[in-house]
MILUM-483590 format. One record per residue (C-alpha): residue in one letter; y, x, z. Coordinates in steps of 0.05 Angstrom, whole numbers, plus 5000, padded with zeros to 4 digits. Each point is the difference from the previous one (the first is absolute). Layout:
<pts>
aYXZ/...
</pts>
This chain:
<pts>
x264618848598/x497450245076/x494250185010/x495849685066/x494350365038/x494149495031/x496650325058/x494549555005/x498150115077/x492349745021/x496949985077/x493550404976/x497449595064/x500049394978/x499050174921/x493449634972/x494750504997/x498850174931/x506849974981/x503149484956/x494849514953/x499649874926/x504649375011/x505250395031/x499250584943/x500549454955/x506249685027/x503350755008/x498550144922/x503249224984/x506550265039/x499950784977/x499449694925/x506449555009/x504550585043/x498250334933/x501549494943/x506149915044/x502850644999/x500350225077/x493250435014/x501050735007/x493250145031/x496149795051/x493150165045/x495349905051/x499450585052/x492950215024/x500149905081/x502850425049/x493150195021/x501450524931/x506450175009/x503350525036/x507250105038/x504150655000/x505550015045/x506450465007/x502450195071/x505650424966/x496050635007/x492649864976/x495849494977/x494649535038/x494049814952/x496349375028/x493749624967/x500249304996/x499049485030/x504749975030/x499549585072/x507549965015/x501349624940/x498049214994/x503549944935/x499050504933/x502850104939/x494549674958/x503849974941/x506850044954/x503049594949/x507450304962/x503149534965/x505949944955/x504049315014/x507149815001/x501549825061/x496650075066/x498449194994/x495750194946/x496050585027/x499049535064/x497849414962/x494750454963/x498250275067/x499049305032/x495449814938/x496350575014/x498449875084/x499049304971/x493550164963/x496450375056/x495049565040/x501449645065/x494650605031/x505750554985/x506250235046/x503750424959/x508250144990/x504450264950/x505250425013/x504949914939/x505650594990/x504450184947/x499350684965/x505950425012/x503150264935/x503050654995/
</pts>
């Protein structure tokens, strides 16, 4: 079966300060417990913010090291989600489910790719 890749994409901006609350948590364990008992959770996580994070980038001769934040970018990678479905219907119906249980305060986006094999 393939193998999909979630890049959960957040606008730090307009994320509520503090992060996500209990009833969120809650409703994120609810759907990490079925992805289980169904069979199509690899692994997932939370990032911490960009604020933490750090960029290295190759020019084809060295490397650039930048701290974050990082001001050029509205959206981040705030998380990941690989799953195991059979069919790209099914890793975008689980990924729907998932933007579904966020709060109307949150603008976030999944970008949903298949794992290339081989």
């Amino acid at each position: 079966m393939p193998r999909y890749l979630s890049l959960v994409r957040v606008d730090e901006s307009a994320a509520p300060a503090g992060g996500p609350d209990a009833e969120l948590m809650q409703r994120m364990g609810e759907l990490i417990e079925e992805m289980t008992k169904a069979g199509v959770l690899l692994d997932t996580a939370g990032l911490t913010p960009s604020a933490e994070a750090v960029r290295v980038d190759w020019d084809g001769e060295k490397a650039a090291v930048t701290d974050g934040p990082f001001t050029e970018s509205k959206e981040v990678i705030g998380g990941y989600v690989v799953m195991q479905c059979k069919d790209r219907t099914e890793a975008l119906e689980w990924t729907q489910r998932f933007l579904r249980i966020h709060g109307t305060e949150w603008r976030i986006a999944c970008e949903l790719r298949e794992i290339a094999e081989g």
